[in-house]
N, C-alpha and C positions, 0 to 999 in steps of 0.2 A: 764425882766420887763413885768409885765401884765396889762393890759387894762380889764376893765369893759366894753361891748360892749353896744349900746347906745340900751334901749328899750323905743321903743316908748308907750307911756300912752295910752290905749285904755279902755273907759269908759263901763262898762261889759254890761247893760241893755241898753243902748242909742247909741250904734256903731253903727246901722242901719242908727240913725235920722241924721247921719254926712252929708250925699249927697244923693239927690231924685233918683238916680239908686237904692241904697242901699233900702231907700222905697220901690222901684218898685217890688223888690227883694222879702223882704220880704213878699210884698201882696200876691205875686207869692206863695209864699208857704202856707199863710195863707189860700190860693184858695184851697190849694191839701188838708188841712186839711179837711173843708168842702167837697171836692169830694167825701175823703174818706168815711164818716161819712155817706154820701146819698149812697155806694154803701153797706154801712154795713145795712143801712137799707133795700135795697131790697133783699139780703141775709135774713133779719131779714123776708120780707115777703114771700119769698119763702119758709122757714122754716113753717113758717104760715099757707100754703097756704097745707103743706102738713101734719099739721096737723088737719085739719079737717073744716068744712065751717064756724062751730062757732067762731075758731081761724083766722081763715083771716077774718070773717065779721068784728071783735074787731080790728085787723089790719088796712084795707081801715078804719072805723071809726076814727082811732088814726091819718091816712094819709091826711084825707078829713077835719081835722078839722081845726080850723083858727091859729094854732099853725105850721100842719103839712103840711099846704098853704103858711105858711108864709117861711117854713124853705125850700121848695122846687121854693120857687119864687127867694132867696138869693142864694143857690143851683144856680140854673141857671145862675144867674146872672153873680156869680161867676164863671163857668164854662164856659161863654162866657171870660169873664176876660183872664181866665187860658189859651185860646187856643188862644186868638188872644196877649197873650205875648208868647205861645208857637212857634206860626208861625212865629213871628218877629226874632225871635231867632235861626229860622233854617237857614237861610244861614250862620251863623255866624257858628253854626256846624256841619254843613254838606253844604260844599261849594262844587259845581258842577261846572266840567271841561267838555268844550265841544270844542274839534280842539283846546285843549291848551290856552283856553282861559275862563276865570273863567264866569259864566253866570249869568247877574244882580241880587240880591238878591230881587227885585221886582217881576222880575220871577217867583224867586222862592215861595216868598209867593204868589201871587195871583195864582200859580198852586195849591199849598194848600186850597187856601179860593175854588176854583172851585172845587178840588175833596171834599174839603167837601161840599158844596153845592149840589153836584148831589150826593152823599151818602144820606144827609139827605133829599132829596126831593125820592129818591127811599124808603127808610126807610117810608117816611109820607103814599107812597102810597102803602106798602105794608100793613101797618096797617090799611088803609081804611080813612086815612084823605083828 
């Protein structure tokens, strides 16, 4: 005797919108899409940059303008997004033993939020900000 085993209905385009994890999730990835896209741009200007000054001047004009402000302000935005769901997520995998005893995942992100903070404040001032 054979059984049909029981499959659950899952709705193909709206599975996400079941439970705000599931959102959160999503966003998450919609972030890396954007990452992407701003690092294929600066690829796009370094290629630019080494074709000749008239080709990167057409570049920075295409970067500076209210299109290429706008797309690099969301860029950001997004990329704050990306890292502080990134940092929430590391103790979860990459949980740290010390004397056999697991160490707060608070810890662990606000270790995080600090090396990044004095990264990007070395980073400002080697640039000259």
């Amino acid at each position: 005797m054979s059984r049909r085993p029981y499959i659950r209905p899952v709705q193909r385009s709206t599975w996400w919108l079941a439970q705000p994890r599931y959102i959160r999730y999503m966003a998450r990835e919609v972030t890396s899409a954007f990452l992407c896209a701003y690092s294929l741009l600066i690829i796009v200007g370094l290629v630019r940059l080494a074709q000749g000054p008239l080709a990167y001047d057409a570049f920075l004009a295409a970067v500076y303008s209210t299109s290429g402000q706008v797309f690099s302000l969301l860029t950001l935005i997004f990329a704050i997004y990306h890292t502080y769901t990134w940092f929430q997520v590391t103790p979860k995998a990459m949980p740290i033993r010390k004397g056999g005893k697991l160490i707060a995942g608070s810890i662990i992100v606000g270790a995080h939020w600090f090396v990044f903070l004095i990264a990007s404040v070395i980073i400002l001032y080697l640039v000259g900000m």
